[in-house]
C-alpha positions as protocol buffer text, in pm:
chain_id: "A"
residue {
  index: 1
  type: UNK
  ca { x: 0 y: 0 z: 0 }
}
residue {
  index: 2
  type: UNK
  ca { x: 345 y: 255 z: 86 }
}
residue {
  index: 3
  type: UNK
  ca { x: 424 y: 206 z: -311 }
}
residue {
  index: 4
  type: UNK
  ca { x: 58 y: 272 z: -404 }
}
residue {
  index: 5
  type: UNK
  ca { x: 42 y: 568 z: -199 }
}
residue {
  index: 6
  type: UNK
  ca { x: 367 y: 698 z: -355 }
}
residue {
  index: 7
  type: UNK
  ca { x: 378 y: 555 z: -676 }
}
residue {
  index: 8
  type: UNK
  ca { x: 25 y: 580 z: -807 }
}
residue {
  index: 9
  type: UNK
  ca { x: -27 y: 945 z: -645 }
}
residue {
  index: 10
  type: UNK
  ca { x: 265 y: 1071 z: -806 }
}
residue {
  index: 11
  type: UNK
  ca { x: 160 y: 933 z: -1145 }
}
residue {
  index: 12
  type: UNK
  ca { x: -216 y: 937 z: -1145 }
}
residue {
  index: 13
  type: UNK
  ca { x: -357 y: 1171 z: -861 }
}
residue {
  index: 14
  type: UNK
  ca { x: -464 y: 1130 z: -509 }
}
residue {
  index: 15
  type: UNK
  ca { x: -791 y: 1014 z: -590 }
}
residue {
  index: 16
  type: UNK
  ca { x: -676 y: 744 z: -832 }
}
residue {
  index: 17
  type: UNK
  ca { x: -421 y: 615 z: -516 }
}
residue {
  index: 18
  type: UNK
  ca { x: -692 y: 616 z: -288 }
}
residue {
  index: 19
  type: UNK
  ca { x: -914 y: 404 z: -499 }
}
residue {
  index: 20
  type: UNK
  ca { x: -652 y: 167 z: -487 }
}
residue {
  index: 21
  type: UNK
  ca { x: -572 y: 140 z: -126 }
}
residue {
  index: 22
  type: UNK
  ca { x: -956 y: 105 z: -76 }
}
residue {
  index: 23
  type: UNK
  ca { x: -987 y: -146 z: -270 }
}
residue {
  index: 24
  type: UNK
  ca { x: -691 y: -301 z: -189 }
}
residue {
  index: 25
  type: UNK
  ca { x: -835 y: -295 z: 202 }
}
residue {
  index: 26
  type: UNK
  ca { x: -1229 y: -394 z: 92 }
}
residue {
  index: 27
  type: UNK
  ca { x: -1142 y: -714 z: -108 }
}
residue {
  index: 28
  type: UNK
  ca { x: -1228 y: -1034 z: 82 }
}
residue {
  index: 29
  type: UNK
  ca { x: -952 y: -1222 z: -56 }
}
residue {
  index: 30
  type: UNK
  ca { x: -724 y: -982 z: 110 }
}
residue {
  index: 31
  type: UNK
  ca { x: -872 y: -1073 z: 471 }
}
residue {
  index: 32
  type: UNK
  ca { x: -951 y: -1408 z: 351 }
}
residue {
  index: 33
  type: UNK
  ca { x: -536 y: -1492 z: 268 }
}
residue {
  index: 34
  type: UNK
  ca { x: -415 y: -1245 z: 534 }
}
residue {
  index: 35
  type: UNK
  ca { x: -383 y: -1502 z: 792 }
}
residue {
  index: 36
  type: UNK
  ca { x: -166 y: -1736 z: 569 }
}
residue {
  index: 37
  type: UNK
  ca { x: 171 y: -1675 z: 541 }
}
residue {
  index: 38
  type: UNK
  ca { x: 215 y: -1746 z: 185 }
}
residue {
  index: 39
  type: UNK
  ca { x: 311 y: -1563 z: -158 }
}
residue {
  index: 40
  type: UNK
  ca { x: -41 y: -1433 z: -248 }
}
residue {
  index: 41
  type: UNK
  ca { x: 72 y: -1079 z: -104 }
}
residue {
  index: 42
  type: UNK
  ca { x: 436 y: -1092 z: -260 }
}
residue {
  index: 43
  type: UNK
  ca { x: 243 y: -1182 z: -556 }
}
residue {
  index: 44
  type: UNK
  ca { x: -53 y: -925 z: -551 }
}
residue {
  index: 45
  type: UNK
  ca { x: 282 y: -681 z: -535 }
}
residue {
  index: 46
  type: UNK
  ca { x: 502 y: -761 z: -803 }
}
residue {
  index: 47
  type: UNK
  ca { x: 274 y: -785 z: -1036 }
}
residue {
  index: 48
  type: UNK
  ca { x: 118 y: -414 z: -911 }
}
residue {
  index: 49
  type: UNK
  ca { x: 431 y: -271 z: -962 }
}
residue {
  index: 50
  type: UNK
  ca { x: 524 y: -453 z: -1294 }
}
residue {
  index: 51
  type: UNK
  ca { x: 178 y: -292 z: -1459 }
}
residue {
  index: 52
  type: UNK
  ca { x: 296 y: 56 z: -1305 }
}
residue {
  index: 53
  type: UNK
  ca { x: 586 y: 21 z: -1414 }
}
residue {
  index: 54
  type: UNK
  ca { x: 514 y: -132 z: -1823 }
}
residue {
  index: 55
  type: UNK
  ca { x: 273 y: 194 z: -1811 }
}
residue {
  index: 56
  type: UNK
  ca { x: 606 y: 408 z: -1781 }
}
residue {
  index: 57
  type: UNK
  ca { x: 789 y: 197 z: -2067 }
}
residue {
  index: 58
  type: UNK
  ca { x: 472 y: 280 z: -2235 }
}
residue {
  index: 59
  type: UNK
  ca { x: 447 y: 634 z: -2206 }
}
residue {
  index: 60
  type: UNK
  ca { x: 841 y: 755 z: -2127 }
}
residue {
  index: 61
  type: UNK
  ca { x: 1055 y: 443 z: -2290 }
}
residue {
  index: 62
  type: UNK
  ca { x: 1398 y: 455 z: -2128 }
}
residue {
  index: 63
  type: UNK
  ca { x: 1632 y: 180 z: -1985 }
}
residue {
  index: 64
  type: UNK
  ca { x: 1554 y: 250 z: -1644 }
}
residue {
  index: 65
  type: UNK
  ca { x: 1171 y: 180 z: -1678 }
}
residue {
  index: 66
  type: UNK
  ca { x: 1250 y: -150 z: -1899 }
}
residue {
  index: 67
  type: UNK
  ca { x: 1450 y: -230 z: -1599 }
}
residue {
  index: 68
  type: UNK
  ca { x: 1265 y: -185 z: -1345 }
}
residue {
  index: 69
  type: UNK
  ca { x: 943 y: -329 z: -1483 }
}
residue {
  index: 70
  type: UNK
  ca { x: 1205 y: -612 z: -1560 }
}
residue {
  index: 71
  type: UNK
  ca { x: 1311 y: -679 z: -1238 }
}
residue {
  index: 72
  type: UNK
  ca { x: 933 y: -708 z: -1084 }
}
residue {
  index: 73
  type: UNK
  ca { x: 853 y: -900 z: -1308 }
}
residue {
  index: 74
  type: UNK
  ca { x: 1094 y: -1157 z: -1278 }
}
residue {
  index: 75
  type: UNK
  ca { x: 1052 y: -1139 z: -886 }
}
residue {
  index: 76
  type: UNK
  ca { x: 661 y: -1228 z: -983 }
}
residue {
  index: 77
  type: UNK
  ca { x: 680 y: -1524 z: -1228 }
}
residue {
  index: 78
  type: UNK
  ca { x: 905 y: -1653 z: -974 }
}
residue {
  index: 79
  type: UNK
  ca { x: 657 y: -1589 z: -690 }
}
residue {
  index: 80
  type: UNK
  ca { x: 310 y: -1808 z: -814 }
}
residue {
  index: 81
  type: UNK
  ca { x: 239 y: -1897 z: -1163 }
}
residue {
  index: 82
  type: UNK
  ca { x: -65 y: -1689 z: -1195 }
}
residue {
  index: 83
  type: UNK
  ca { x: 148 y: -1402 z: -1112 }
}
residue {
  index: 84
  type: UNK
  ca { x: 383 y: -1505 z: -1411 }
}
residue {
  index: 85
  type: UNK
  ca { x: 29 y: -1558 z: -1647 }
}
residue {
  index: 86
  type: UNK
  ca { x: -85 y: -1215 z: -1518 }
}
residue {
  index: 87
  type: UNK
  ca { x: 299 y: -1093 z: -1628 }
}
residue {
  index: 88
  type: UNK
  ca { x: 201 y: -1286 z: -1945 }
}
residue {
  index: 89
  type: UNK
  ca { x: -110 y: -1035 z: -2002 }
}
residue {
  index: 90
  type: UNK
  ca { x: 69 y: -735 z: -1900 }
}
residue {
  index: 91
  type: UNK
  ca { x: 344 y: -803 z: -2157 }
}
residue {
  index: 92
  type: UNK
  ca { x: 97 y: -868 z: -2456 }
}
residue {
  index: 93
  type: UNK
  ca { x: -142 y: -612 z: -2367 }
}
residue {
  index: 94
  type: UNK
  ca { x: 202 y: -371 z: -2366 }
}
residue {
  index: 95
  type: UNK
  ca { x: 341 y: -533 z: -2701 }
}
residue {
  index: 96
  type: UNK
  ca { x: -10 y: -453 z: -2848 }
}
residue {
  index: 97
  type: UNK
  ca { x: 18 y: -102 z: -2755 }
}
residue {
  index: 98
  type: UNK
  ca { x: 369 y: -68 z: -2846 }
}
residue {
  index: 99
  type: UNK
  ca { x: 297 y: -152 z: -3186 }
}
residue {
  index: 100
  type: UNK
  ca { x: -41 y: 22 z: -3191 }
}
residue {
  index: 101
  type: UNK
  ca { x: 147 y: 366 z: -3135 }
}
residue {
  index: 102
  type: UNK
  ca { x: 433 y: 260 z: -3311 }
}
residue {
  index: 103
  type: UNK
  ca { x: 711 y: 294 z: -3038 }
}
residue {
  index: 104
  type: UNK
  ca { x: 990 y: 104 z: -3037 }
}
residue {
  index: 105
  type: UNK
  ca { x: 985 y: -303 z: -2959 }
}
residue {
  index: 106
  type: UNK
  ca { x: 1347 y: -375 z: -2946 }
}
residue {
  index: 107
  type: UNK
  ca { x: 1367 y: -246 z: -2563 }
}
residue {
  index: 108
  type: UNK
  ca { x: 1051 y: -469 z: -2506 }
}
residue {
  index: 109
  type: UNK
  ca { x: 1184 y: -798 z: -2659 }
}
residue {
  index: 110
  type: UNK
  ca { x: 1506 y: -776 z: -2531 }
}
residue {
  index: 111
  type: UNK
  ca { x: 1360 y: -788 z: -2191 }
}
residue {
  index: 112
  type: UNK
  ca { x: 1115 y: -1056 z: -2279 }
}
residue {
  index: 113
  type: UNK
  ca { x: 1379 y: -1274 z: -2330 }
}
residue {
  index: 114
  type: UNK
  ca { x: 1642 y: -1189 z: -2101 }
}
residue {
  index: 115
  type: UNK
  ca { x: 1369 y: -1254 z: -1847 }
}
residue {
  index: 116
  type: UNK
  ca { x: 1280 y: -1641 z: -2034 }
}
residue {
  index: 117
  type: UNK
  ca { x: 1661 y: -1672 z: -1989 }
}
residue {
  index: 118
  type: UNK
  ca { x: 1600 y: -1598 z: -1620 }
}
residue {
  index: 119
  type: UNK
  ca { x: 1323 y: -1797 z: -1591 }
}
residue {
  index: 120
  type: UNK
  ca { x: 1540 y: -2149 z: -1731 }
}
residue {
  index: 121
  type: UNK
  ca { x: 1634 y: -2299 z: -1452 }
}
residue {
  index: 122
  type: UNK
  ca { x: 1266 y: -2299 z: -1280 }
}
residue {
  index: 123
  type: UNK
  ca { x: 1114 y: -2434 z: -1611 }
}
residue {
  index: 124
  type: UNK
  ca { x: 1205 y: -2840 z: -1549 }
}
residue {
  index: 125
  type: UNK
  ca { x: 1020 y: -2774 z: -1188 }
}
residue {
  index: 126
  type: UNK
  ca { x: 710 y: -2612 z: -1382 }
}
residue {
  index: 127
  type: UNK
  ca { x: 684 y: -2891 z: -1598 }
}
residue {
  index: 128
  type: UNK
  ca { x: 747 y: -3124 z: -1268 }
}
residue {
  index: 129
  type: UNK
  ca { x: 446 y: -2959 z: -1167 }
}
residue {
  index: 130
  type: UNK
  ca { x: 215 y: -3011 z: -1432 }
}
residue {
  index: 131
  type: UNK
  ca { x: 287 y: -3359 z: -1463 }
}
residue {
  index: 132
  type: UNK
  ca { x: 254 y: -3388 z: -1095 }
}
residue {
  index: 133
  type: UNK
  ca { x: -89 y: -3256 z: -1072 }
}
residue {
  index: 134
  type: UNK
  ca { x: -198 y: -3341 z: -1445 }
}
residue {
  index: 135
  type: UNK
  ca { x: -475 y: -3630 z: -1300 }
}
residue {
  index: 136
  type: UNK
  ca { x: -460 y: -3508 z: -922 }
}
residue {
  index: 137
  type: UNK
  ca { x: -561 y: -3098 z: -880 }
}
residue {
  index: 138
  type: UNK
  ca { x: -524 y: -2995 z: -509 }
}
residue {
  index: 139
  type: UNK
  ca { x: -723 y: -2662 z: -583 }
}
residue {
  index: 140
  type: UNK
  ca { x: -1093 y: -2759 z: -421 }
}
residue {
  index: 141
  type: UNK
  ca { x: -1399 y: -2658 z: -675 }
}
residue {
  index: 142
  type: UNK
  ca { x: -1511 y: -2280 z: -581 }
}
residue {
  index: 143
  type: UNK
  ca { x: -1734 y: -2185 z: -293 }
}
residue {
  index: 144
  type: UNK
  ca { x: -1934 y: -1904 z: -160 }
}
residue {
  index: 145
  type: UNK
  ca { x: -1614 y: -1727 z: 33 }
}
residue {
  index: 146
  type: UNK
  ca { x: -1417 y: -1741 z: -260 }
}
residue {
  index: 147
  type: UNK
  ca { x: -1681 y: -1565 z: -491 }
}
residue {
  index: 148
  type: UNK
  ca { x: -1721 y: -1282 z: -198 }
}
């Protein structure tokens, strides 16, 4: 919420920030996982900052930005792997716009794939994974306190 507070008010307003802290505070998944110690937070973050940060490649470009919005989002595909699919979205949805304005890619693939290069060494325990759970899903079917 510190980054939010900081980061979005500087780029988008107080009232835009404080949208976001609200309804950062009012989701139920947010009480729901607070008691577990697990990566849901760590992951709720990176991937905040990585879409704050591809909207400054977007609009400003520069090496910093790339790097920055680089480094969260390395710290987030290697946090959950719906962090790294929501990374996944954020990085099309930016190519799309990229090319939609006609800005330059180069900065934005070369990060793509120094970021798959990063990513290597966890990709034979991803596939572990998949083959693990391929017949055997530990995620329970929905219920009423996950929909709230």
């Amino acid at each position: 919420m510190f980054f939010a507070a900081i980061s979005l008010r500087r780029r988008f307003g107080d009232r835009v920030a404080i949208m976001f802290i609200v309804l950062l505070l009012i989701f139920p998944v947010t009480h729901y996982l607070a008691s577990e110690i697990r990566m849901y937070s760590g992951a709720v973050f990176f991937t905040s900052t990585t879409a704050i940060f591809a909207y400054d490649v977007y609009n400003k470009g520069g090496k910093g930005n790339y790097l920055k919005m680089g480094i969260m989002s390395l710290c987030s595909i290697h946090t959950h792997y719906y962090a790294a699919m929501t990374i996944g979205w954020i990085f099309i949805i930016l190519f799309i716009f990229l090319i939609k304005e006609k800005k330059k890619i180069l900065p934005f693939i070369t990060t793509v794939i120094i970021l798959a290069f990063l990513y290597l060494p966890w990709i034979s325990h991803l596939i572990f994974q998949l083959q693990k759970v391929n017949n055997d899903f530990w995620i329970e079917n929905i219920d009423s306190e996950d929909l709230l």
